[in-house]
C-alpha positions in Angstrom: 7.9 -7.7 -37.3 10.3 -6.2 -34.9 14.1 -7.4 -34.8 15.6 -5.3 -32.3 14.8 -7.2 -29.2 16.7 -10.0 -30.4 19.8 -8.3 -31.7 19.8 -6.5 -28.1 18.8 -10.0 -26.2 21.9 -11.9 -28.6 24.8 -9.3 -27.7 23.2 -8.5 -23.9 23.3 -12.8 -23.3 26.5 -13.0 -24.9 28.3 -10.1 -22.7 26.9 -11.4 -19.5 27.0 -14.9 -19.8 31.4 -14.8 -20.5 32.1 -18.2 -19.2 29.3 -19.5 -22.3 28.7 -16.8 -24.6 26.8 -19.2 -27.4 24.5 -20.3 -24.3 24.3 -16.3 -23.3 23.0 -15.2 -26.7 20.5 -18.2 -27.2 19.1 -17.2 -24.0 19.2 -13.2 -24.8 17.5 -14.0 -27.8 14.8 -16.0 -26.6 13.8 -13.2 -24.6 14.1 -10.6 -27.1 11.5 -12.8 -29.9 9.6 -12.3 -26.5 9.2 -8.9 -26.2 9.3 -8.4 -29.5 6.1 -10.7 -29.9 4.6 -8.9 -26.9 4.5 -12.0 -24.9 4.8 -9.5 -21.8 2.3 -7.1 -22.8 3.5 -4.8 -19.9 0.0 -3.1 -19.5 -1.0 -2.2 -23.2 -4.5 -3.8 -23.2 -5.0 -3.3 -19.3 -7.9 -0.3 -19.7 -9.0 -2.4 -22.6 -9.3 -5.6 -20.3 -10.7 -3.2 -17.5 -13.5 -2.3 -19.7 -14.3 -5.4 -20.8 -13.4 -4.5 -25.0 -10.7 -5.4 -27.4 -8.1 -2.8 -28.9 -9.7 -2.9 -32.3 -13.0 -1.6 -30.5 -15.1 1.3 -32.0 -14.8 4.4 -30.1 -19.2 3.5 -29.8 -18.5 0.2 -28.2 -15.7 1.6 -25.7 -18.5 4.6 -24.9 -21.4 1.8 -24.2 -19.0 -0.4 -22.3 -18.0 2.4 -19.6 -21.3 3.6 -19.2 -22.6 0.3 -18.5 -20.0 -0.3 -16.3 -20.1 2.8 -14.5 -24.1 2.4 -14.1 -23.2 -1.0 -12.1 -20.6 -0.2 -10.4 -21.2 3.6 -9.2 -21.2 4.3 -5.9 -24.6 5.8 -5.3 -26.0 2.5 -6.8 -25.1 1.3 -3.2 -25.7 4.2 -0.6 -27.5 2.0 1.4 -25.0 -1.1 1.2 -22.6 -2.5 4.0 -19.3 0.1 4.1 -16.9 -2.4 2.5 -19.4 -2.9 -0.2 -19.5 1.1 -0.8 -15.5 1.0 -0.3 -15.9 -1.9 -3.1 -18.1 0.1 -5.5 -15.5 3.6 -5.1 -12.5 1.8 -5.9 -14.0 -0.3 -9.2 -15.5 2.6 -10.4 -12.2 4.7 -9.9 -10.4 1.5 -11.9 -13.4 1.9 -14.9 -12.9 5.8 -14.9 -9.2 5.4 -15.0 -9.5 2.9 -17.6 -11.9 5.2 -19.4 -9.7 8.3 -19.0 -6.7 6.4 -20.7 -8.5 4.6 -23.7 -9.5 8.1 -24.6 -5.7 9.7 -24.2 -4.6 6.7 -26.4 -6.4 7.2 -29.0 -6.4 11.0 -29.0 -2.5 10.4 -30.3 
Protein backbone atom coordinates (compact mmCIF):
# COMPACT_ATOMS: atom_id res chain seq x y z
CA UNK A 1 0.00 0.00 0.00
CA UNK A 2 1.25 3.36 -0.79
CA UNK A 3 2.10 6.02 2.15
CA UNK A 4 3.37 8.83 0.42
CA UNK A 5 0.32 10.72 -0.47
CA UNK A 6 -0.52 11.00 3.06
CA UNK A 7 2.81 12.06 4.52
CA UNK A 8 2.73 14.79 1.45
CA UNK A 9 -1.23 15.60 2.02
CA UNK A 10 -0.35 15.82 6.27
CA UNK A 11 2.75 18.41 5.96
CA UNK A 12 1.05 20.16 2.52
CA UNK A 13 -2.50 20.70 4.96
CA UNK A 14 -0.52 21.70 7.80
CA UNK A 15 1.80 24.49 5.90
CA UNK A 16 -1.23 25.97 4.21
CA UNK A 17 -3.78 25.85 6.57
CA UNK A 18 -1.41 28.16 9.49
CA UNK A 19 -4.20 29.67 11.34
CA UNK A 20 -5.34 25.46 12.05
CA UNK A 21 -2.58 23.34 11.21
CA UNK A 22 -4.22 20.00 13.04
CA UNK A 23 -7.40 20.84 10.73
CA UNK A 24 -4.74 21.39 7.69
CA UNK A 25 -3.14 18.03 7.98
CA UNK A 26 -6.48 15.95 8.65
CA UNK A 27 -7.67 17.49 5.50
CA UNK A 28 -4.15 16.92 3.49
CA UNK A 29 -4.29 13.50 4.58
CA UNK A 30 -7.60 12.70 3.63
CA UNK A 31 -6.70 13.52 0.32
CA UNK A 32 -3.56 11.81 0.09
CA UNK A 33 -5.32 8.05 1.39
CA UNK A 34 -7.20 9.32 -1.73
CA UNK A 35 -4.85 9.29 -4.30
CA UNK A 36 -3.10 6.79 -2.82
CA UNK A 37 -6.27 4.38 -3.07
CA UNK A 38 -6.73 5.67 -6.60
CA UNK A 39 -9.98 7.17 -5.78
CA UNK A 40 -9.20 9.68 -8.81
CA UNK A 41 -8.06 7.27 -11.29
CA UNK A 42 -6.87 10.20 -13.48
CA UNK A 43 -7.29 8.23 -16.81
CA UNK A 44 -5.53 4.79 -16.00
CA UNK A 45 -8.49 2.46 -17.02
CA UNK A 46 -9.88 5.05 -19.71
CA UNK A 47 -8.77 2.85 -23.05
CA UNK A 48 -9.72 -0.06 -20.88
CA UNK A 49 -13.34 1.48 -20.29
CA UNK A 50 -13.17 2.70 -24.06
CA UNK A 51 -12.96 -0.83 -25.11
CA UNK A 52 -15.29 -2.16 -23.03
CA UNK A 53 -12.49 -4.67 -20.93
CA UNK A 54 -11.00 -4.80 -17.53
CA UNK A 55 -7.09 -4.20 -16.84
CA UNK A 56 -6.57 -7.82 -16.00
CA UNK A 57 -7.79 -8.60 -19.64
CA UNK A 58 -5.86 -11.17 -21.89
CA UNK A 59 -4.09 -9.62 -24.61
CA UNK A 60 -6.95 -12.23 -26.82
CA UNK A 61 -9.86 -10.49 -25.20
CA UNK A 62 -8.45 -6.84 -25.70
CA UNK A 63 -7.79 -8.14 -29.61
CA UNK A 64 -11.60 -9.45 -29.95
CA UNK A 65 -12.99 -6.43 -28.23
CA UNK A 66 -11.42 -3.76 -30.75
CA UNK A 67 -12.15 -5.59 -33.63
CA UNK A 68 -15.67 -5.90 -32.75
CA UNK A 69 -15.81 -2.52 -31.96
CA UNK A 70 -14.12 -1.28 -34.91
CA UNK A 71 -16.46 -3.63 -37.19
CA UNK A 72 -19.49 -1.49 -35.61
CA UNK A 73 -18.36 1.48 -35.40
CA UNK A 74 -16.10 1.96 -38.79
CA UNK A 75 -16.93 4.47 -40.89
CA UNK A 76 -17.56 2.63 -44.13
CA UNK A 77 -20.20 0.62 -42.16
CA UNK A 78 -22.21 4.00 -42.75
CA UNK A 79 -21.17 5.50 -46.26
CA UNK A 80 -24.62 5.83 -47.06
CA UNK A 81 -25.78 7.37 -43.50
CA UNK A 82 -26.84 11.06 -42.70
CA UNK A 83 -23.37 13.29 -42.38
CA UNK A 84 -23.54 13.71 -38.63
CA UNK A 85 -23.99 9.96 -38.40
CA UNK A 86 -20.66 9.45 -40.59
CA UNK A 87 -19.06 12.43 -38.43
CA UNK A 88 -20.41 10.13 -35.39
CA UNK A 89 -18.92 6.84 -36.67
CA UNK A 90 -15.11 8.79 -37.51
CA UNK A 91 -14.74 10.20 -34.21
CA UNK A 92 -15.83 6.72 -32.14
CA UNK A 93 -13.77 4.80 -34.14
CA UNK A 94 -10.78 7.41 -33.76
CA UNK A 95 -11.66 7.11 -29.68
CA UNK A 96 -11.53 2.83 -30.21
CA UNK A 97 -8.21 3.09 -32.25
CA UNK A 98 -6.73 5.48 -29.75
CA UNK A 99 -7.85 3.34 -27.06
CA UNK A 100 -6.44 0.44 -28.96
CA UNK A 101 -3.10 2.08 -29.78
CA UNK A 102 -2.54 2.83 -25.93
CA UNK A 103 -3.54 -0.66 -24.38
CA UNK A 104 -0.87 -2.03 -26.66
CA UNK A 105 1.95 0.78 -25.55
CA UNK A 106 0.96 -0.08 -21.97
CA UNK A 107 1.56 -3.26 -21.99
CA UNK A 108 4.63 -3.25 -24.29
CA UNK A 109 6.44 -1.65 -20.97
Amino acid sequence: MRWYGKLLGFIAGALLFRPNPLFGAVVGMLLGHAFDNDWFKLGKDLPYRELGVTRDATDAEIDLAYRRLISQYHPDKVAGAAPELRAQAERKARQINAAYDRIKSLRKR
